[in-house]
TORPASE-850286 format. One record per residue: x, y, z of N, C-alpha, C in turn; residue in three letters. Coordinates in steps of 0.1 Angstrom, whole numbers, plus 5000, padded with zeros to 4 digits. Layout:
XYZXYZXYZAla
...
***
This chain:
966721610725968021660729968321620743Unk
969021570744969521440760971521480766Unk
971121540775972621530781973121400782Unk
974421340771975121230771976321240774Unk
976921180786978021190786978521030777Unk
979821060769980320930764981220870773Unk
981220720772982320660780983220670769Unk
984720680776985820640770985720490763Unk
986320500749986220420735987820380732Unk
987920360720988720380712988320480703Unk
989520570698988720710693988020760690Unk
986920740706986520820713986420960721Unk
987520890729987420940744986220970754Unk
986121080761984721110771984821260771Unk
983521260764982621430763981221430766Unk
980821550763979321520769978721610760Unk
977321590751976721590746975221590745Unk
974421630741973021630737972921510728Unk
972821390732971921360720970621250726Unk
970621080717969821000728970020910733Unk
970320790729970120680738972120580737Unk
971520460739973320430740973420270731Unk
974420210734974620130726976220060722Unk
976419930714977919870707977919780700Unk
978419670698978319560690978819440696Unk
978019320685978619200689977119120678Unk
977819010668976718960660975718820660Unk
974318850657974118690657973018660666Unk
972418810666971218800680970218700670Unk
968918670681967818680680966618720687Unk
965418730679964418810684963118730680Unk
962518720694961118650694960018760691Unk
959418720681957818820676957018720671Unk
955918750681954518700678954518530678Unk
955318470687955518290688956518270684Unk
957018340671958218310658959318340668Unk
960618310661961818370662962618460647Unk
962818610650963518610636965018610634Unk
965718520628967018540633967418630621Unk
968618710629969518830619970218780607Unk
970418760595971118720587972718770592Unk
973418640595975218690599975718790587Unk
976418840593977518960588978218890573Unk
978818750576978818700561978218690548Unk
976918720552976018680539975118820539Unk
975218930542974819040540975519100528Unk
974719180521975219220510975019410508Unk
975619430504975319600500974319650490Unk
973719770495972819830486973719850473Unk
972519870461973519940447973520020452Unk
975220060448975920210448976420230455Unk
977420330459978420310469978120410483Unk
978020370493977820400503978420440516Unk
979320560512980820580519980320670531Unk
981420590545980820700560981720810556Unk
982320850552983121030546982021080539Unk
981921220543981321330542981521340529Unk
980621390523980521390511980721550504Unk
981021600495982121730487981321840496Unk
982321950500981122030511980722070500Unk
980922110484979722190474978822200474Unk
978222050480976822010481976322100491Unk
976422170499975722270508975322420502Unk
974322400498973122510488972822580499Unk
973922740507973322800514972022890511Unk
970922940517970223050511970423140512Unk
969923270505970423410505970923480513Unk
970423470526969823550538971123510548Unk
972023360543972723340552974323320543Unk
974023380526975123380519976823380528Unk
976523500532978123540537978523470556Unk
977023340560978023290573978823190570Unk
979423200576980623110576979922960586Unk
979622820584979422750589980022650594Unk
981422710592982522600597982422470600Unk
982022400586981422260582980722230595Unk
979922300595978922240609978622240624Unk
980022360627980322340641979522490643Unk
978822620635978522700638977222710630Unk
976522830636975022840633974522940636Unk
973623020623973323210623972923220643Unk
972823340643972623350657970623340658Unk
969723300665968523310669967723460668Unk
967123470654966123650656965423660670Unk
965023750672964523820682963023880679Unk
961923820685960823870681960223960691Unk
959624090687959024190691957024230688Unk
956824240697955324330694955424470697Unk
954824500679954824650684953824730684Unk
953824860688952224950687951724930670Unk
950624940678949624930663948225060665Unk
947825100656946925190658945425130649Unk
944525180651942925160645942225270645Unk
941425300635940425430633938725390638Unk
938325500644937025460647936125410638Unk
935125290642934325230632934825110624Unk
936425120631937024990623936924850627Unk
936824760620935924600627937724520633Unk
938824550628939924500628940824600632Unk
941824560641943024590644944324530636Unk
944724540628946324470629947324470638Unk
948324430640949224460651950424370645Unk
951524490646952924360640953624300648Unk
954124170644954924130653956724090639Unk
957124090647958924170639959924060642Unk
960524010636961824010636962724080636Unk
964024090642965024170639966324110627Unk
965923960623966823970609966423880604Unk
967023840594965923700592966723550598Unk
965223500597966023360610965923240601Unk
967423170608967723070598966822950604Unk
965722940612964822820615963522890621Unk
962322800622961122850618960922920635Unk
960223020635960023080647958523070650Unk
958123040662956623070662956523130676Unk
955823240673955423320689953823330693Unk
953723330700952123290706951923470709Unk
950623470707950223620712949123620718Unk
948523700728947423740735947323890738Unk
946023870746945924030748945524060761Unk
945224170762944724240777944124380780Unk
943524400790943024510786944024630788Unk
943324760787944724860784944624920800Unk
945625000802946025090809945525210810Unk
945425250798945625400796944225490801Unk
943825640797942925720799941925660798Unk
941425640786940325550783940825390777Unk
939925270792940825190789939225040782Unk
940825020770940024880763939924780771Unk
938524740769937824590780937824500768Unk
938124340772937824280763936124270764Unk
935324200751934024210751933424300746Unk
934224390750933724610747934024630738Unk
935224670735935824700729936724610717Unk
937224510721937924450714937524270720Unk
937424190708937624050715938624000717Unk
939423930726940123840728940323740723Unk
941923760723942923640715944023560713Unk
944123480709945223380716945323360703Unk
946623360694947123340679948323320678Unk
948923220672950223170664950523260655Unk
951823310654952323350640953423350641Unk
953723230627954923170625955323220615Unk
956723220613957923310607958523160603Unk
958723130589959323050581960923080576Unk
961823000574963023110570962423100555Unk
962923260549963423290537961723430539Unk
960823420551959423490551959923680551Unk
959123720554959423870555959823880571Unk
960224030575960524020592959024030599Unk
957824150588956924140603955724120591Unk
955024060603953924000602952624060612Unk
951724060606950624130618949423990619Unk
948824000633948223930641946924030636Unk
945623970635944424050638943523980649Unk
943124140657942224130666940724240663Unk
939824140661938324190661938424290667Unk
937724420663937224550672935524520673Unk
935124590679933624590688933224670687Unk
933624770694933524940698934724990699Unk
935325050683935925180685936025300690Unk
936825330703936425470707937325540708Unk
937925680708938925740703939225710716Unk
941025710713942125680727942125580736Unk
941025470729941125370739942125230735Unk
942325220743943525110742943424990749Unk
943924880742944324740751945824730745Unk
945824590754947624530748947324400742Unk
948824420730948924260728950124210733Unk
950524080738951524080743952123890741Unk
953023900743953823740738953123640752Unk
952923510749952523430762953623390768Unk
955023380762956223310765957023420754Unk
958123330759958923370744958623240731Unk
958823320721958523260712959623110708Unk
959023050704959522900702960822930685Unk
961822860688962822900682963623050679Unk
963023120690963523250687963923310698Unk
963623460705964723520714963323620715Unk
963223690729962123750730962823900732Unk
962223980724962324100727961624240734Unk
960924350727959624390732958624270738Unk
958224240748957024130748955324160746Unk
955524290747954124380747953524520740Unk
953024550736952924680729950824720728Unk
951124850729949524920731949024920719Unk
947624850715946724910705945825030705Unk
945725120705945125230702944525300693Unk
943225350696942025370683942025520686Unk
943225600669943225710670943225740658Unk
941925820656941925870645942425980636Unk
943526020643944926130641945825980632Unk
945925930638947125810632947225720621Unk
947625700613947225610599947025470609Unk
946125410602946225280607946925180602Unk
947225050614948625000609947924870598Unk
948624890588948224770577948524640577Unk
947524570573947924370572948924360566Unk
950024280572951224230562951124080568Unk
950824010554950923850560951223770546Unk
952723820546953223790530954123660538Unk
954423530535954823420533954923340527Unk
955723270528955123100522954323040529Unk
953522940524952722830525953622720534Unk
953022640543953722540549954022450537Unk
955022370537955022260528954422130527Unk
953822030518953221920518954221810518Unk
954621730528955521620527955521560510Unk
956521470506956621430493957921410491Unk
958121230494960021160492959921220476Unk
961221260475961921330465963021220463Unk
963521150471964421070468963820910462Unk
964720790456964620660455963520600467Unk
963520490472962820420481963920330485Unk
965020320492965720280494966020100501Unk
964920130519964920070524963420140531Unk
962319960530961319970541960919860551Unk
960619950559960119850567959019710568Unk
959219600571958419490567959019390579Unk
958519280576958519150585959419100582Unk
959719090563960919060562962119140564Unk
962119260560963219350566963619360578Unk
963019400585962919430604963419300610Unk
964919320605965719250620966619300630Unk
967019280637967919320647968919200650Unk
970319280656971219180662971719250673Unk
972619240680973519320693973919380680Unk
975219330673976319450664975619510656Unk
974519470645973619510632974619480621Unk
974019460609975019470600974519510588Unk
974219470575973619510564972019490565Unk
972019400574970619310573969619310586Unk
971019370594970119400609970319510613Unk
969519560620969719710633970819630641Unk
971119740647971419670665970719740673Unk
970619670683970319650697971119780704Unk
972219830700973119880709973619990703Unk
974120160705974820210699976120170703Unk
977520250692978520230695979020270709Unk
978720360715979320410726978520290742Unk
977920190741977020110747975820080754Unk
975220000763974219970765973820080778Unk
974120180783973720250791973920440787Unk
973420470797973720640796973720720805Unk
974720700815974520760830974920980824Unk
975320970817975221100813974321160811Unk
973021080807972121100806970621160819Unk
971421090828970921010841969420950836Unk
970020890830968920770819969220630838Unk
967920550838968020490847967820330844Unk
967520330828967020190819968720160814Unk
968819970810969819960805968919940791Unk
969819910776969319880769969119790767Unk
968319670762968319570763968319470747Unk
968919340744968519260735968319130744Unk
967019100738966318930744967218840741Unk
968018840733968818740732969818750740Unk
970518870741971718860750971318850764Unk
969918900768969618900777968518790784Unk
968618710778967818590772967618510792Unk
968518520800968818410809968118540822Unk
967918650815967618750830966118730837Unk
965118700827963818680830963018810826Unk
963818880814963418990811961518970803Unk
960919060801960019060791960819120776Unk
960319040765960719060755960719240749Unk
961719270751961919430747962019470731Unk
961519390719961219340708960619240700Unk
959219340698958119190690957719260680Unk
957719200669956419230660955419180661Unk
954319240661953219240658952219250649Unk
950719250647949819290635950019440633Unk
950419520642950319610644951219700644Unk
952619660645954019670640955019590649Unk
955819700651957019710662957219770674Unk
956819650681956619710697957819720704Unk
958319830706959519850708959119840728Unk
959219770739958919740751959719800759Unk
959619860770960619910781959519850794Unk
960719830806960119770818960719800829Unk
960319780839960719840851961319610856Unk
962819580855963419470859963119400871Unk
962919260874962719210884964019200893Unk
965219230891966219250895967019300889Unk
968519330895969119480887970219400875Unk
970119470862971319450855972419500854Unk
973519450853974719550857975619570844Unk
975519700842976619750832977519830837Unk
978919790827980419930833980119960848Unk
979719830854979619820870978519860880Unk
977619940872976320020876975019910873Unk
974519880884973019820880972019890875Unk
971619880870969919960864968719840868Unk
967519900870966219850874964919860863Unk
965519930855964719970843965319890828Unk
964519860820964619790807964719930796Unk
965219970786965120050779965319970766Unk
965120030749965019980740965720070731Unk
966620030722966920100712967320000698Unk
967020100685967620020673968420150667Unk
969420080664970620180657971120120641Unk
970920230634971720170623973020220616Unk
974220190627975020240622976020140618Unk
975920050619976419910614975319860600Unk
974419930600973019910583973019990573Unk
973719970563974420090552973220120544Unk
971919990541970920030535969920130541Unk
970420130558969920310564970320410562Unk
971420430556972420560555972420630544Unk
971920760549972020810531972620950535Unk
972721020518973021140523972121290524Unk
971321330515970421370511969521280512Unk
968121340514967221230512965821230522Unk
965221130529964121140538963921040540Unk
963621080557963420920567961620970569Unk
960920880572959220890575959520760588Unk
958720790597958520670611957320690613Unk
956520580609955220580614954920500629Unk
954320580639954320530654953220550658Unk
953220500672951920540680952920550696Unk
952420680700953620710709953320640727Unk
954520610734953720560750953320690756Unk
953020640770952020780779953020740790Unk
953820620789953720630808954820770811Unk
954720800823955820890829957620850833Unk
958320890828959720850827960220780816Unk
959120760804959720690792960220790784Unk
961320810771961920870767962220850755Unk
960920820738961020790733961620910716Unk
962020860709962920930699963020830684Unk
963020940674963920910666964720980661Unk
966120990660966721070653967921030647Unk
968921090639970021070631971421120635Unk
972121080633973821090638974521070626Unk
976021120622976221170611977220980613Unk
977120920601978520850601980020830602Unk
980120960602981621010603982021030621Unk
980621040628980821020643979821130648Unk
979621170658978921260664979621390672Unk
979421490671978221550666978321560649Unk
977321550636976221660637974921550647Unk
973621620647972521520650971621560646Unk
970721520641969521570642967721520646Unk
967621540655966121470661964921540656Unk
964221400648963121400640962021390651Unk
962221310660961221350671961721350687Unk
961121380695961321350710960521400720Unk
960221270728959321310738959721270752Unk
959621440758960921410774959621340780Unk
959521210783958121200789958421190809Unk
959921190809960221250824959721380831Unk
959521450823959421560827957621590830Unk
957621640841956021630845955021740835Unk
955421840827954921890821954421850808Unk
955621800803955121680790954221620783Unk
953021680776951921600772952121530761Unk
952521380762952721310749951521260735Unk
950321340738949421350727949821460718Unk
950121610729950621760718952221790719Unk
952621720725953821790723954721720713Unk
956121770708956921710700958421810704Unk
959221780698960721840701961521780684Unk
962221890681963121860669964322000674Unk
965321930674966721990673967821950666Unk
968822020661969922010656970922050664Unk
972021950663972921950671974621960663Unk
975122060668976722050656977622070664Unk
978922060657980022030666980921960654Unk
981721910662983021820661983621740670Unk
984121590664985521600675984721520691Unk
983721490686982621470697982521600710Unk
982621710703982121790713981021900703Unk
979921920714978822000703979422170708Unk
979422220695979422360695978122460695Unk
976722370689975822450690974622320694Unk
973422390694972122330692971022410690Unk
970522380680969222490679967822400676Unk
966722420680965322370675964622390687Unk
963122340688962122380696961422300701Unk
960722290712959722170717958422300711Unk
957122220708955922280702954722210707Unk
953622280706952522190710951522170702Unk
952022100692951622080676949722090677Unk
949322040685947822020685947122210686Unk
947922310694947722390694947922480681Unk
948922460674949522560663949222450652Unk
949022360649948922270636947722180638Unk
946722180647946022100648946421980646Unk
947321900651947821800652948121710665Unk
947721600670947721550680947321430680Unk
947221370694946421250698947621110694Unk
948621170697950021060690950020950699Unk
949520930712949420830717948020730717Unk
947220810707946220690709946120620692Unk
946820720683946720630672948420690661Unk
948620620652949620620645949820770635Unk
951020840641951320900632952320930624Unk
952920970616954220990608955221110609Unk
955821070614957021170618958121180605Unk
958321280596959521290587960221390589Unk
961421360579962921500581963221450562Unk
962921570558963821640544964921690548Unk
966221640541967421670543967721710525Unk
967821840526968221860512969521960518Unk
969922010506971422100506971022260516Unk
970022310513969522400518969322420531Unk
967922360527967022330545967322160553Unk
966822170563966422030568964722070576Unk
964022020571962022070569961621930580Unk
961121930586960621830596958721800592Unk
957921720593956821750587956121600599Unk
955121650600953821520609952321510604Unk
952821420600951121360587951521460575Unk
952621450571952521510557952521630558Unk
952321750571952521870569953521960581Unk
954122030570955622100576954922190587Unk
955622120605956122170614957222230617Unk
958122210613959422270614960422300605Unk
961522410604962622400591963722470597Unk
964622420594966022500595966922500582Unk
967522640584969022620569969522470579Unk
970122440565971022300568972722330567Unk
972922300579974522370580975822250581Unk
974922150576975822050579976221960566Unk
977221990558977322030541978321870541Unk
977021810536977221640532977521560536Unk
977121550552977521420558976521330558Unk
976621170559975921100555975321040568Unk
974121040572973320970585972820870585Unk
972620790593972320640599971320690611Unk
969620650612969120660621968720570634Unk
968320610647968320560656966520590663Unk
966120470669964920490672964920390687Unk
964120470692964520460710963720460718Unk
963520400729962420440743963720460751Unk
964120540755965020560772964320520785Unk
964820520793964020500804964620630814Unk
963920720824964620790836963420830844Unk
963820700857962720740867963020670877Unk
962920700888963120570896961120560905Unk
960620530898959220550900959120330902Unk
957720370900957620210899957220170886Unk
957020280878956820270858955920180859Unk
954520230862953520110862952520180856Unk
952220330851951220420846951220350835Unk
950320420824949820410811950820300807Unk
951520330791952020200786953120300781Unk
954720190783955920240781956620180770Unk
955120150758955720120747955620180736Unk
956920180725956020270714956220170698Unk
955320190694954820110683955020160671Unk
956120080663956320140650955320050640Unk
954820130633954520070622954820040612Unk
955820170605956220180594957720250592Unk
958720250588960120370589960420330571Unk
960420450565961020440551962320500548Unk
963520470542964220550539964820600521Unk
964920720519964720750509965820800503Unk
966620810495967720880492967520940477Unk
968721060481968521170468969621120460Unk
***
């Protein structure tokens, strides 16, 4: 999610926005990989997928709300249930008991997946719980799925139960996709008090699995690019253009062909290995809409490539992500009818000094109209910590988005990290995959490239 401001267009105009990177047209690029040249098949001799492939939104019928969110109103996509509020609350234990439960609550049910981190501490009270002693210490995830129950209990090992002694459990943060409420609450071992019982009724995470055709994949032969794109190529460029000072993005975007005479390094190669998507810090400045940039940035868009656009359906990107500091890489979708809706399958702010691009990940949705967003909801996560999933920059992994009527389910190596109701009732998306650049550093750390291997798209 990226503060974008747009430049004035043709119906357009200039608003400002969340989303990622920039871009326009013009046909007939080429692109050097691996010694070769691949040139773009012209706009003439591109042909359409079977079946018809219209940028209008498709019957809103097709929007299969779920139960929980029957009676909101989602004003074809410009609104979105409000964020639950997660609580910890008292919990009690009887002497001699090896386990504590302790609940943690919702206040209604949430239309996207919530996960709150918990820990503990020792207590306060008369007689106070020590970790070690009394209770062990713990650091636990528990994630809330939409359609799950409201509370859910955490267990913490008991040691030595002793009447009236107490520790706390308490939130580390607020929880990821949700709204913090109580952040703390006393466990206490009293054997006056019923003890509080396991409730850990859910669903199962889900196992990735295209449900739709095989539309369009990636290969040597597929994988071309031009500046405009057309049936047969990405572009180089979104419609709104080659920069993003809205952004305070500090890379232009670049195609080796147009940019063929600057002395650039090639900011598109394939390789044995895939698609090295390249960003660079310029031996001199390029100048766009009047502003020089010092930085190389990389994007492919397909909104000019109808065999990327579906409506229902699933995109998979298999990558290996960069490390350096100030790169800004992504993929995500934009509705064909224009932006907003959006939705980001991945993102890694790697500007931001906190940023670990082995655990971390980012998925949001973005809605609106009219090019102005009215909402955004989703989460940055530290997948290595709550999914055992990581190490994205030292080898290839697969980032997907299920777009069905219902939900939109986000998943990494085949297993669901994220889900939201889908409030955005049939529009049809065209994806974009990106390195930004924002730094004015010397971008000489680790490596500022990201490597696709593989991008499938699937339609229902």
């Amino acid at each position: 999610m990226r503060i974008l401001c747009i430049r004035a267009l043709a119906g357009f105009g200039l608003a400002c926005a969340l989303v990622a990177c920039s871009g326009a047209t013009d046909p007939g690029s080429t692109a050097e990989t691996e010694g070769k040249v691949v040139v773009a098949a012209p706009p003439e001799t591109s042909t359409a997928v079977a079946g018809p492939l219209s940028a209008q939104p498709l019957a809103a019928s097709t929007l299969a709300v779920p139960p929980d969110f029957a009676d909101f109103d989602f004003a074809n996509g410009t609104k979105y249930p409000e964020q639950a509020t997660a609580s910890v609350g008292p919990a009690f234990y009887l002497p001699g008991s090896t386990v504590a439960y302790v609940p943690i609550s919702l206040d209604r049910p949430t239309p996207n997946t919530v996960i709150a981190r918990v820990t503990t501490e020792d207590g306060t009270g008369l007689v106070r719980g020590v970790a070690g002693v009394n209770y062990q210490s713990i650091y636990k995830s528990v994630i809330f799925r939409p359609g799950d129950p409201l509370t859910k209990t955490v267990e913490v090992p008991i040691l030595l139960g002793i009447p009236q002694a107490d520790f706390i459990v308490r939130f580390v943060e607020a929880p990821w996709g949700g709204l913090m409420g109580t952040d703390r609450a006393v466990v206490q071992c009293d054997f006056l008090q019923p003890p509080t019982e396991e409730q850990v009724e859910g669903r199962a995470p889900r196992t990735f699995a295209p449900s739709g055709t095989l539309q369009w994949k990636m290969s040597r032969e597929t994988m071309k690019w031009s500046d405009a794109g057309h049936d047969k190529a990405w572009s180089t460029k979104l419609p709104n253009g080659r920069s993003q000072p809205g952004n305070q993005e500090t890379g232009i975007y670049l195609d080796g062909w147009v940019y063929r005479d600057y002395g650039i390094e090639a900011p598109l190669r394939y390789t044995d290995n895939g698609l090295v998507m390249h960003t660079q810090k310029l031996k001199e400045p390029i100048f766009w809409d009047g502003v020089g940039y010092n930085y190389g940035a990389i994007a492919l868009s397909g909104h000019n490539t109808r065999p990327l656009q579906i409506g229902f359906g699933q995109y998979e990107f298999t990558a290996q992500m960069p490390t350096r500091r100030g790169s800004w890489p992504a993929f995500w979708l934009i509705s064909t009818a224009g932006w907003p809706p959006e939705i980001d399958i991945y993102e890694g702010f790697g500007f931001e000094s906190w940023w670990n691009f082995d655990r971390h990940t980012a998925n949001t949705l973005h809605g609106g109209a009219n090019i102005m967003r009215t909402f955004q909801r989703g989460t940055f996560m530290d997948t290595q910590e709550i999914y055992g999933i990581g190490g994205f920059t030292t080898d290839f992994h697969v980032f997907a988005v299920d777009i069905q009527p219902d939900y939109i389910t986000w998943f990494i190596d085949g297993q669901e990290t994220y889900q939201a109701v889908n409030p955005f009732a049939g529009f049809r998306w065209y994806p974009i995959m990106n390195v930004a650049v924002k730094t004015f550093s010397d971008y000489t750390d680790g490596s500022g490239d990201m490597i696709v291997k593989d991008v499938k798209v699937y339609s229902n």
